[in-house]
C-alpha positions, 0 to 999 in steps of 0.5 A: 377370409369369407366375404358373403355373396352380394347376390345372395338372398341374405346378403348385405340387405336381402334379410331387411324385408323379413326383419320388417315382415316380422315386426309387421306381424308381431305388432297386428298380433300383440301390440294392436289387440291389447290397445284394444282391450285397454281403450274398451277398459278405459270407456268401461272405467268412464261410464261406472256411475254410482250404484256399480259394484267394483273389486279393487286391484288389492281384491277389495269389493264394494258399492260406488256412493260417489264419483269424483274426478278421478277417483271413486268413493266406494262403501265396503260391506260390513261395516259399510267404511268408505275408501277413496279409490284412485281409477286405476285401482279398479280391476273389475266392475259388475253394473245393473246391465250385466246383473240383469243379463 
């Protein structure tokens, strides 16, 4: 039978601090940029007024009329039909600011 080598470096707790090292680095590079990106959505999301143009998650685009508490009215070209749009079915937003720039 083989016992491992208490002295040796990946003996019963000498792996632990790679393990920890690997956890480290894993969250700075997946987990912290993405909860990034998802408050600067968040503050996007907050801050469309009416007048906006969005596309919805289903690929319908439109002009917000009207902002509710969570949820948009937005009118849709041709026939200028209004939907109710729930916040988080907005996958994309194009204000005056960045039509202008």
């Amino acid at each position: 039978m083989y016992f491992a080598d208490p002295t040796s470096a990946f003996g019963s707790l000498g792996g632990l601090p790679f393990i920890l090292l690997f956890f480290v680095a894993m969250y700075f590079l997946l987990f912290a940029p993405q909860q990034k990106k998802q408050k600067q959505w968040q503050a996007k999301l907050a801050q469309i007024k009416v007048g906006d143009k969005v596309t919805t998650a289903g690929g319908v685009r439109g002009t917000v009329v009207a902002v509710k508490d969570d949820v948009f009215v937005v009118r849709c070209q041709p026939d200028s039909v209004k939907l109710e749009i729930v916040k988080s079915g907005i996958a994309a937003v194009t204000t005056d600011e960045d039509v202008k720039a």
